[in-house]
N, C-alpha and C positions, 0 to 999 in steps of 0.2 A: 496265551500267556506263557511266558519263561517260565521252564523248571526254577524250581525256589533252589537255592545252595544253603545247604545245612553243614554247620562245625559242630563235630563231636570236640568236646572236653573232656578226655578220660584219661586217667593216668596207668592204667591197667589196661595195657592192649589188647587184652584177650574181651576185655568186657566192651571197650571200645566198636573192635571188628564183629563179637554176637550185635552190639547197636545196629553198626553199618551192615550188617547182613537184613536184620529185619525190616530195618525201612528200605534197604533197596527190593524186598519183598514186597513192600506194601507200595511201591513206583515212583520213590527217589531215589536219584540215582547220582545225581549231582552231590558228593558227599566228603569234604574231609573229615581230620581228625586230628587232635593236637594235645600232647599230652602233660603239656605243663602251661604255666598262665603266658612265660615271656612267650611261647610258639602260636599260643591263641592269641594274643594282641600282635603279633607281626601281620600274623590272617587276616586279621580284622581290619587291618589298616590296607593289607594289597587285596585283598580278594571282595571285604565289606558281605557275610554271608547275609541270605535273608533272613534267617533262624539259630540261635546257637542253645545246643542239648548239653547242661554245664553239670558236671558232678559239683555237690558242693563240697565234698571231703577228697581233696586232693591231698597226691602226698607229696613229698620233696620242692615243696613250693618256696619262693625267696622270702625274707620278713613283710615286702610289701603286697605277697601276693599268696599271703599265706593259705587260701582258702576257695573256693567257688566263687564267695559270695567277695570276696576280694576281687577278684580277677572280672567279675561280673559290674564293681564299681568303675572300675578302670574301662569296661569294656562302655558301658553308658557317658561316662565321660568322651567318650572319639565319637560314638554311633548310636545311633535311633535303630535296635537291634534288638525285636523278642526274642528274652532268653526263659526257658523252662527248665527249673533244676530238677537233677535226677539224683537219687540217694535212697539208701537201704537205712539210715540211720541219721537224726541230725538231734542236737541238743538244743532247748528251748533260745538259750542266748545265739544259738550262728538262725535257724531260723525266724527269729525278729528279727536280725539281721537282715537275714534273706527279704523277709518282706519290705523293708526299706528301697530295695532294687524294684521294685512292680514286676516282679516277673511272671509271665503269661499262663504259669500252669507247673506245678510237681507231679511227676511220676516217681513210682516207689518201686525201687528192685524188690523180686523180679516182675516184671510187668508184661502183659499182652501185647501182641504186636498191633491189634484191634485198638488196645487203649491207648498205646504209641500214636498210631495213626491219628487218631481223634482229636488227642491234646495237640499234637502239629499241627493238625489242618483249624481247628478252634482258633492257636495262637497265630499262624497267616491270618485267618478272615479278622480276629481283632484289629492285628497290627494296620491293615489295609482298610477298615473302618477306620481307625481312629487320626489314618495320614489323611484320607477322604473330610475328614472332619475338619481336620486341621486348615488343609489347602480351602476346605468351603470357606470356614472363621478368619482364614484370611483375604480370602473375596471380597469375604462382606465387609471385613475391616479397612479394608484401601477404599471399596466405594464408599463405606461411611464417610471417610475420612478424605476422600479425595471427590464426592459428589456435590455439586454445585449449588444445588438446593442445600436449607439448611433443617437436617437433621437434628431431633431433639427426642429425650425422654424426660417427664417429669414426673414427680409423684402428684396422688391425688391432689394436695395442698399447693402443685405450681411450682416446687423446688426442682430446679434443673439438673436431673440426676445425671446426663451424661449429652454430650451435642457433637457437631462434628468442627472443622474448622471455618466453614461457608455459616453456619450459623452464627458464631462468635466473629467472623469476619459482616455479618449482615448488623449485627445490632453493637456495632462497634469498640466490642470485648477485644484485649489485645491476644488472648491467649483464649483457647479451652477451659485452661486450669483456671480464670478468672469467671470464664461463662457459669462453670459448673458450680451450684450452691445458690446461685441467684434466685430469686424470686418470681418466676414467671408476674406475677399481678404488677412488681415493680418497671414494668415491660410497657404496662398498658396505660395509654392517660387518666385514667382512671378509677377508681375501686368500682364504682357502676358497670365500668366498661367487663370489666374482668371479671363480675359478679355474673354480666349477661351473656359470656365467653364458657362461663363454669355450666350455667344453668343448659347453653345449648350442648352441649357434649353429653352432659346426663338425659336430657329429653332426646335426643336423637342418638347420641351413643358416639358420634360424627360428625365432623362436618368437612364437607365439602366446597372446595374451591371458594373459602371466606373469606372475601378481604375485610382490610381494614387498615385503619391509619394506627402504629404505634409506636414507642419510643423508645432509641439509642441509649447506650449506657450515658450518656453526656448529654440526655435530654432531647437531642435532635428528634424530629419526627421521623419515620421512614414507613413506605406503603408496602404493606405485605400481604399475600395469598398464602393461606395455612388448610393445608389438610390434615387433620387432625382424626385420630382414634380415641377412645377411653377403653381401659382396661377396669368390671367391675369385680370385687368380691361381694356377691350378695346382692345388695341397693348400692353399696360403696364405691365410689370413685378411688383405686388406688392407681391407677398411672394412666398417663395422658401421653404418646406414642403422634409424630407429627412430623413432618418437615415443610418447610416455607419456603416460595418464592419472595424474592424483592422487587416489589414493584414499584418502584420510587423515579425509577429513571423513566417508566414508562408513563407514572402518572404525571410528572413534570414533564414531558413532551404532549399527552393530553392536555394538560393547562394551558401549555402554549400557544398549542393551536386551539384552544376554543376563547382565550384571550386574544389571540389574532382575529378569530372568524369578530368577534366581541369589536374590537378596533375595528376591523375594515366593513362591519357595518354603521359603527358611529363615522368613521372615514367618507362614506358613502353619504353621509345625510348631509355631513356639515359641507361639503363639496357643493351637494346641491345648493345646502342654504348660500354658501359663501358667492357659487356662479350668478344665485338672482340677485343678491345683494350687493355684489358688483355693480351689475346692471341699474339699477337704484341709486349708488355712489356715484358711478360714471355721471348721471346727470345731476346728483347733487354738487359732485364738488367741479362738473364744469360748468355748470349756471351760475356758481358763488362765484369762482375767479372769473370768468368772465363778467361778470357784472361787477365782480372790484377792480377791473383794468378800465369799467368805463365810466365809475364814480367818479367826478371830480373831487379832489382834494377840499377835506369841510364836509364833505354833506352826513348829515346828523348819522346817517344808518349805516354808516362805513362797518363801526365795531359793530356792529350785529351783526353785517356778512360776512366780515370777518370768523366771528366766532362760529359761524357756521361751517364756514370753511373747515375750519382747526377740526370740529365735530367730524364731519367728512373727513378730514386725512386718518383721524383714530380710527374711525371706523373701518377705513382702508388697513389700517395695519393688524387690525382683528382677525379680516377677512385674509391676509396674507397669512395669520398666524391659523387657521382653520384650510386654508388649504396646504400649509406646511404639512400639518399634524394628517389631514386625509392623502395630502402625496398623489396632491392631484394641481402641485404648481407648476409652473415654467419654470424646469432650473435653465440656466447659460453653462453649462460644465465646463472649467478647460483644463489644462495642465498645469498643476500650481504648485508653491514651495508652500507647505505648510508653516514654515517659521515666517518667511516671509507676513504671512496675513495677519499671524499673534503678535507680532511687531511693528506694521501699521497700525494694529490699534491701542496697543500698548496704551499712548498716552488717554485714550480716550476709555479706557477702560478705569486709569485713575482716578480719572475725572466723576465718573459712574460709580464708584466704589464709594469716596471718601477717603480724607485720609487717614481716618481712624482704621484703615485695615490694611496691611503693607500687603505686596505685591509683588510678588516672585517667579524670574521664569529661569526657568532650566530648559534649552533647545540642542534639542541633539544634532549634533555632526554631521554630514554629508547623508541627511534626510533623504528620503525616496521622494519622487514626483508624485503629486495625488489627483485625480482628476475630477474635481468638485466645483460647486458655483462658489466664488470666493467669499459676493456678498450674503448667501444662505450660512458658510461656513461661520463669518463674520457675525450672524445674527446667532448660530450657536453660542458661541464662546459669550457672546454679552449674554444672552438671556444664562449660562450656566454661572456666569462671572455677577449676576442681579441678583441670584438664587441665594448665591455663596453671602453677597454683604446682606440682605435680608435673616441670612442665619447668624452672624457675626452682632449683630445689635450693640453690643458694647467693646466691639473690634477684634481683630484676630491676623490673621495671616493666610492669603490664598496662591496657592502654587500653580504655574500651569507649565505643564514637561512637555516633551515633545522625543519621539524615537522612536526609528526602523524596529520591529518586529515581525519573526515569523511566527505566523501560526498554526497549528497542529491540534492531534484531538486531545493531546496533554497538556497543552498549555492552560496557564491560570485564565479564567474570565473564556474558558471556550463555549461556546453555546451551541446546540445541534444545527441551528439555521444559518450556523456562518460556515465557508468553504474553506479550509485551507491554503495557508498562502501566506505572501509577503503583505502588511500591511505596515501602514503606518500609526501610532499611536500617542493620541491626542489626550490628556490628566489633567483635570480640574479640580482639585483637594482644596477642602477648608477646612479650619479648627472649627466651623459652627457648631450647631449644638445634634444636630444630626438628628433620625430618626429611626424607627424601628423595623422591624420586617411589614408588619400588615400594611404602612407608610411606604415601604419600598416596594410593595406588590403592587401598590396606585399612584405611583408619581406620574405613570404616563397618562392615566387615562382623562381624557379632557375636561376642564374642567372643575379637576380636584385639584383645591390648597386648602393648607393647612395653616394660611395666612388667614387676618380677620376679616370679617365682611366688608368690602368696600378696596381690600387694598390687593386683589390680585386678580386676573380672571381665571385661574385655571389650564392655561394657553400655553404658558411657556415652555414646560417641557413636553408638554405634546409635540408642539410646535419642535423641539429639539430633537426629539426620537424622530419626526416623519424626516424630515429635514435626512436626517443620519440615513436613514431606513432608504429614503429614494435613492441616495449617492449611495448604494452597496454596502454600508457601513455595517458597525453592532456598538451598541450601548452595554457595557457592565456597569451597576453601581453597590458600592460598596457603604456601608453608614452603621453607628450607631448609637442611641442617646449617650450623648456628651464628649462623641469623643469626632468631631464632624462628620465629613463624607467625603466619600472620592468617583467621581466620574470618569471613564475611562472610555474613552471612543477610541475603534477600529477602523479606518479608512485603507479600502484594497489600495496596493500600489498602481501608479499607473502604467499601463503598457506601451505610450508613446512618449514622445521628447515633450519638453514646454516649449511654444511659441514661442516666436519672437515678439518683442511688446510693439503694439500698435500704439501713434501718436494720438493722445486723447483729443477731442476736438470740444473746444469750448462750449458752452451751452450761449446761446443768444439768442435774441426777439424770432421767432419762428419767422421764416419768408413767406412771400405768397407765391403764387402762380396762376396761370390759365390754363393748365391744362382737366380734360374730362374725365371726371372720375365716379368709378360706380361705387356706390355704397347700399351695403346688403347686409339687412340685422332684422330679426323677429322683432323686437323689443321698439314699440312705436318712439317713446322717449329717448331713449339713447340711437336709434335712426335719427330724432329732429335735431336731436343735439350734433350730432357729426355732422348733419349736411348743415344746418346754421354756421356753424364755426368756418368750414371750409369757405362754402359759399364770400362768406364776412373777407374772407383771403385771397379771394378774386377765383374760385378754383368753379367749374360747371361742372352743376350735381346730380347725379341720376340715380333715383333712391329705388329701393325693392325692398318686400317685406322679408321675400324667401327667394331661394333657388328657382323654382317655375317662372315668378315674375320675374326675377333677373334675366332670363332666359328670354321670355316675352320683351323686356324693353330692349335689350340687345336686338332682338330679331327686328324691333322699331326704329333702331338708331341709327341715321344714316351714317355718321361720322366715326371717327373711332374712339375708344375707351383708351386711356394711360395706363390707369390703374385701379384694379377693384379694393373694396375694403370689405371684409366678406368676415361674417359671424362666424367660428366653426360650427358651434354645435346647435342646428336649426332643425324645424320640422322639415319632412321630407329629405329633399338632398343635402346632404351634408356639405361644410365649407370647402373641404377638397374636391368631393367631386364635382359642386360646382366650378370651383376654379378650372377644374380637366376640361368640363366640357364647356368653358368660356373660352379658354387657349385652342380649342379647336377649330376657334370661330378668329381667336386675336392671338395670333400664336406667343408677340411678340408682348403682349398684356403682361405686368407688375402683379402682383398680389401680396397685399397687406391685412393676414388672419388679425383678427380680434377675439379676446374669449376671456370669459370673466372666470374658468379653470381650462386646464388642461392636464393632462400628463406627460410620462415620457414618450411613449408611443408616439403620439401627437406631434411630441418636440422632434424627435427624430425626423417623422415625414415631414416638417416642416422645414427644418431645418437643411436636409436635404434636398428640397425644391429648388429649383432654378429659378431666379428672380423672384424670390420671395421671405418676406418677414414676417416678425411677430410682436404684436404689443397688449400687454396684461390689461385687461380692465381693474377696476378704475385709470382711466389715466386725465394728465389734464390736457385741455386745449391746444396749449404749445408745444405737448408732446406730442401730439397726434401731427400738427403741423410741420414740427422737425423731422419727424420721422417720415412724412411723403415726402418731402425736398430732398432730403436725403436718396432717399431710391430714385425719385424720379431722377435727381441728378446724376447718381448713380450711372 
C-alpha cells in the first residue's frame, strides 16, 4: 500500500513543524504543511492528500475562510478527504459547526504522539471502509438496476417498496417510479391466486423456481418464474425479497409446438381417413358418371344418379379439404404473379360474396414472383373471402392488399417458425363482426365453427393454414368483437424466373387405344374400376393386386407393357420401387402413380421421374383416360 499524504493546517509554524516531527516519528513521512486556507485548498486541488490535520482557530484568514471549520467546508466541497480537527480551545458555536463537516476524529493540544498515531490510523481505516462500502452500494446498485431478472421488494401486505427496471419493464410499468406503490395482489388474476402466493411464503418461508401465469399493468397475461424470500418479525410477514424470470416467450414457443405436435397428429388421421375414402369415391363417382354416359336420355333413374354423382364430388371436396389441412396433398407449385391469381378471380369472388358487401383490392407494384399451386392459392383467398361475407350478414366491405415484404425478427406478425427473408404479402380484412382471443387460438383446428349446426364443416381454415403451411408460408390473424379481422399471409419469395405460359389444351371425349397396360392397386374395387373403364376403351389389361404379383405377371407376359398404373402407397413394395424394378425389365415403360394422398417428398420424386406422371384420387373416367393418351402420345 502507498504511504498516505498528510497536510498539516497550522498557522503557527513552530506548532506546525513539532506536528511534522512527531508523525514522521511514529513513520509518516509523506508530509506537507499549509499555513492559511487559500495555501490548503491550492494543495488540495494539486496534490488531493489522503488525510488533512486542520487547526480549527486559524489566524489571519480571509472573510470567506475565516476559520478551520471554514476552510474544512470548502475543502469537502473539491474532495472526499478525512479531516481531524486539532485545537487547544474551541467555543460551543464553531464546534457544532465543526460537527456539520463529519470529521474523523479531534485531538486536543497538547497531545501524545501515541494518541496522534491512533486517531490517523482510526481515520484511514474509516475513510477506506466507508469508499469500500460505497464502491460495494454501487455494485449492487448497477446490478440491481441493470440485471435482467426482475428484481423486487415488497412489504408484508404486497406493496412494491422498491424493483429494478427489468421488473417494471416485465410487467409492463413504463417507469420504476410507476412500479413502485403498486400492489403486488393487483399483479395476480386473482385474490385466490394471491391469497395462495401469500400462504406458501409463510409455510415455507420461500419459494422456489414458482411459476405461474400473471398479469401486466394493462391486463395482459404474462408467464413468470419468481424466487421469492419472506422477511419475518416474530410470526409476521414484514417483506417479501424476490426477483422473476419472464417466461412468456418460452411458454408461447411451448404452446406452439404442442399445438403443432396436436395438428400433425389430427393431420395424420385425417390423411388416412381422407387416402381410404378416396379409394371409396374413386369408384363411387366413376360408376355414377359412367353409368350416366350410358343411360339413354328419359330413363326414369337418371336424377338419382345424378344426385349421386353430385354427393360423390362433395365428398371429394371434403377429402381435398382434409388433406389440405393434414398437408398431405399433391401441390403442382410453379412460379406465379400473385396479383395475377386475385384478379382472375376477382369477378368470381363477387359473385360468392353478394352484393351486399363491396369489394376492394389494393395490389402492390412490381410484386416478387411466388412459388405456389395457383389453384390451392385460388381455393385460399375464396374459402378466407366465404369466411369474411359469413361475418358480414348485413354487409360490410372486404379488402384484399397485396405487397413485397422483408422479414426480420422485428417485424410485425413475426412468428419463431418463420425464416427470415423476402416474402410476399397477401390481407384479407373485413369489417365483420370478428372474434376473440380464445376464437382465435381455434380457428385452425379442424373442425371448429363458430357457425350454426348444419351450415359449416369446420374445414375451411384448416384447409387454409395446411394449404399455406405446405407452400413455406405463415398465417398471422389479427380480430376483435365488433371491430372485424384481418388475415395476413406470408408467402417466401421465389428463387427462380416464372415460365413461359404453356398453351392450354382443351378438355375433349377421352380417346381410346390398343396399347398394354398394367394396372397395380391393393384396393379390389378401384383395381375393377380402372381395368373396366380402360378395357371399355379398347386398351389390354393386366391387373395385380401388389408389387410381388406385378412382378409375377410381368415375368408371365410375353409381350410388352406401354404403361404401368401403379398405387403408391401399397403393402410390401411400395409404388416407386416397384416401378424401379419394372424399368429394369422395360426400361423404356410409362408410369402413371395413383394415390388417394401424398405429400411433398412424394411429389418431388415423382415429379423428377423420367417418363412419369401423377393423378389424385378421386378422379373420373375421362381423366384417367385423357391422362394415358396423353403420355402414351407423349
Amino acid at each position: 500500500m502507498n504511504e498516505p499524504g498528510i497536510l498539516i493546517v497550522e498557522d503557527e509554524i513552530i506548532v506546525a513543524l513539532d506536528i511534522q516531527s512527531s508523525l514522521q516519528r511514529t513513520g509518516y513521512q509523506n508530509i506537507r504543511i499549509a499555513s492559511d486556507g487559500e495555501q490548503a485548498l491550492a494543495m488540495v486541488e494539486e496534490e488531493a492528500p489522503d488525510l488533512i490535520l486542520m487547526d480549527i482557530l486559524l489566524k489571519g484568514a480571509g472573510a470567506d475562510l475565516a476559520d478551520g471549520v471554514s476552510i474544512a467546508v470548502k475543502v469537502k466541497e473539491r474532495r472526499d478527504i478525512p479531516i481531524i480537527y486539532i485545537t487547544a480551545y474551541a467555543d460551543d458555536t464553531t464546534l457544532q459547526r465543526a460537527k456539520l463537516t463529519q470529521p474523523y476524529g479531534y485531538i486536543l493540544k497538547p497531545f501524545e504522539e501515541r494518541e496522534l498515531r491512533t486517531t490517523i490510523e482510526m481515520a484511514l481505516y474509516k475513510h477506506r471502509m466507508e469508499n469500500e462500502l460505497r464502491r460495494s452500494e454501487e455494485r449492487y446498485r448497477r446490478f440491481f438496476e441493470e440485471d435482467l431478472t426482475g428484481d423486487f421488494i415488497a412489504d408484508g401486505n404486497g406493496m412494491i417498496v422498491t424493483c429494478n427496471p427489468a421488473f417494471a419493464r416485465i410487467f409492463g410499468f413504463s417507469s420504476t417510479e410507476e412500479a413502485i406503490g403498486t400492489g403486488f395482489p393487483l399483479l395476480f388474476p386473482s385474490v385466490t391466486d394471491w391469497e395462495g402466493f401469500i400462504r406458501s411464503i409463510r409455510e415455507n418461508r420461500m419459494l422456489v423456481y414458482h411459476e405461474r401465469e400473471l398479469r401486466r399493468a394493462d391486463g395482459s397475461p404474462v408467464y413468470i418464474v419468481t424466487n421469492a424470500i419472506g422477511t419475518f418479525d416474530g410470526g409476521d410477514l414484514v417483506e417479501i425479497r424476490g426477483y422473476i424470470f419472464d417466461e412468456t416467450y418460452r411458454r408461447r414457443l411451448e404452446q406452439q409446438f404442442l399445438q403443432a405436435q396436436k395438428m400433425e397428429a389430427v393431420g395424420r388421421l385425417a390423411g388416412g381417413i381422407a387416402h381410404d375414402f378416396n379409394n371409396l369415391l374413386t369408384v363411387i363417382n366413376g360408376y355414377s358418371e359412367f353409368i350416366l354416359s350410358r343411360v339413354p336420355a328419359g330413363n326414369p333413374f337418371i336424377r338419382e344418379i345424378e344426385e349421386i354423382n353430385r354427393a360423390g364430388e362433395r365428398a371429394a371436396h371434403l377429402t381435398r379439404q382434409l388433406l389440405a389441412f393434414s398437408r398431405k396433398q399433391m401441390l403442382q407449385p410453379r412460379v406465379v404473379d400473385l396479383n395475377t391469381i386475385v384478379t382472375n378471380i376477382e369477378s368470381m369472388l363477387r359473385r360468392l360474396i353478394g352484393e351486399h358487401i363491396e369489394l376492394k383490392s389494393d395490389l402492390g407494384k412490381d410484386l416478387w414472383k411466388i412459388e405456389v399451386d395457383p389453384g390451392q392459392i385460388e381455393q385460399v383467398i375464396m374459402n378466407l373471402a366465404v369466411n369474411a361475407r359469413d361475418a358480414m350478414p348485413g354487409g360490410g366491405k372486404l379488402l384484399i392488399e397485396t405487397a413485397n415484404c422483408a422479414v426480420t425478427f422485428n417485424s410485425p406478425g413475426f412468428s419463431p417458425e418463420m425464416r427470415q427473408g423476402d416474402y410476399v404479402r397477401l390481407i384479407v380484412s373485413d369489417t365483420g363482426h370478428g372474434f376473440d382471443d380464445e376464437t382465435r387460438s381455434l380457428i385452425f383446428e379442424p373442425f371448429f365453427t363458430t357457425k350454426a349446426p348444419g351450415e359449416g364443416t369446420g374445414l375451411g381454415l384448416p384447409t387454409v393454414y395446411g394449404i399455406i403451411a405446405q407452400s413455406d408460408g405463415h398465417i398471422d390473424v389479427l380480430s376483435e368483437p365488433g371491430k372485424g379481422s384481418v388475415f395476413t399471409l406470408f408467402l417466401p419469395r421465389a428463387d427462380k424466373p416464372e415460365p413461359a405460359k404453356m398453351p392450354r389444351t382443351a378438355d375433349g371425349e377421352a380417346r381410346h387405344g390398343t396399347e398394354t397396360i398394367l394396372v397395380v392397386e391393393d384396393e379390389d374395387v378401384v383395381r375393377n374400376l380402372i381395368s373396366h373403364v380402360l378395357e371399355l376403351h379398347g386398351y389390354t389389361i393386366l391387373a395385380a393386386r401388389n408389387g410381388s404379383d406385378a412382378l409375377d405377371i410381368r415375368e408371365r407376359h410375353n409381350g410388352s407393357i406401354d404403361i404401368a398404373i401403379i398405387d403408391l402407397v401399397m403393402p410390401g413394395l411400395s409404388g416407386t420401387a416397384l416401378a424401379a424394378r419394372l424399368r429394369q425389365m422395360m426400361p423404356g415403360m410409362k408410369v402413371l402413380y395413383i394415390s388417394g394422398y401424398t405429400d411433398r417428398t412424394i411429389h418431388d420424386l415423382v415429379t423428377g421421374e423420367k417418363s412419369a406422371a401423377f393423378l389424385q384420387k378421386p378422379f373420373r373416367p375421362n381423366e384417367l383416360a385423357s391422362k394415358l393418351r396423353e403420355m402414351l402420345d407423349g
